[in-house]
N, C-alpha and C positions, 0 to 999 in steps of 0.2 A: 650539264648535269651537276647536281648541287651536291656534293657528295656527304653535308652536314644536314642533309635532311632526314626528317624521320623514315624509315624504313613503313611499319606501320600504317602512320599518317598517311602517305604519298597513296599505298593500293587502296585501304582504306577508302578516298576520294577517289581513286582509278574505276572502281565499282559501285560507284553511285551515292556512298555516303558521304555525309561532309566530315569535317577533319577530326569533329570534338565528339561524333557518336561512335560511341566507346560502346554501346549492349551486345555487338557481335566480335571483337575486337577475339574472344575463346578461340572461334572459330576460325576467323580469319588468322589466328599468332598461329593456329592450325598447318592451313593451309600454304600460307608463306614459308613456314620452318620446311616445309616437303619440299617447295620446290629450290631452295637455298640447298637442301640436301643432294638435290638431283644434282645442280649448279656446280656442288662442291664434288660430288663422284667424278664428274664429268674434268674435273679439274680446272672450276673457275671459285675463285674466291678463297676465302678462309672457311674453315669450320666450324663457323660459328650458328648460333639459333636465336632469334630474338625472345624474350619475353614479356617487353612493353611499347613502348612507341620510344625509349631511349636511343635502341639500337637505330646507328644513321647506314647510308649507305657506304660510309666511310670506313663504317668497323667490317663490313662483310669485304672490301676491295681489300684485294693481298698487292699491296705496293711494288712486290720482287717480280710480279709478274709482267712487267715490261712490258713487252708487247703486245700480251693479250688484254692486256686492261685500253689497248685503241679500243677496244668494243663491247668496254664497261657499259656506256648506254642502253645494251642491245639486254641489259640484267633486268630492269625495272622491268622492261616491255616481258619478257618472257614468263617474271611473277606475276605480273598481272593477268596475266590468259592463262595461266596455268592456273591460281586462283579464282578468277572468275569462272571457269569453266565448271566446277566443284564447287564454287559460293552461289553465283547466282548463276546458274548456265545461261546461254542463249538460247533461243528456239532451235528446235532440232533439227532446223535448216542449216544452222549454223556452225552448230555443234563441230563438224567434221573440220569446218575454214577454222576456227579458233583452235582446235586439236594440232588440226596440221601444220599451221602458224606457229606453235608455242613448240614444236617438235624439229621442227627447220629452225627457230630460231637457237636452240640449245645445240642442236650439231653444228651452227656455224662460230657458235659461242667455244665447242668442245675441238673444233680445229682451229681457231685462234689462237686458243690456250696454248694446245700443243706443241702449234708451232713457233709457240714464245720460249717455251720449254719454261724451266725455274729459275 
């Protein structure tokens, strides 16, 4: 994982657009900032919010957190289905696989954390 890449950029492209179409970018800083929030309640990362494509993934990983940043990885995967599910949903067949995906992957993210401790 690249950790100087754009935050933005990266889901951005994760949900279908390419990297320089910026017309829903509202929406999406939207949706990312939610689930960076949830990330941060749950006790991953810093608390921060992007507001452009500056922020990398670099500035949301909290360095002190040791051991739980082993499953820094499992962050991009989680914004992505948590935003796509609310930006472009899947069919409503899906719906529930993507929910339940995005929901397992933040409680194994939220017992990492914890048990990295600070």
């Amino acid at each position: 994982m690249d950790l100087t890449k754009s935050i933005l950029e990266e889901i951005r492209e994760s949900v279908g657009l390419t990297e320089t179409s910026t017309e829903f970018d509202t929406e999406l800083i939207q949706h990312i900032n939610a689930a960076l929030a949830k990330l941060n309640q749950n006790g991953v990362g810093k608390g921060i919010f992007i507001k452009d494509a500056t922020t990398t993934w670099g500035d949301f990983q909290d360095s002190s957190q040791t051991v739980g940043n082993q499953f820094f990885h499992l962050v991009p995967l989680f914004i992505t289905l948590s935003t796509k599910i609310i930006f472009d949903p899947p069919p409503p067949s899906s719906v529930q696989f993507y929910a339940s995906n995005a929901q397992e992957i933040l409680w194994r993210l939220k017992i990492a954390y914890e048990i990295g401790g600070e």
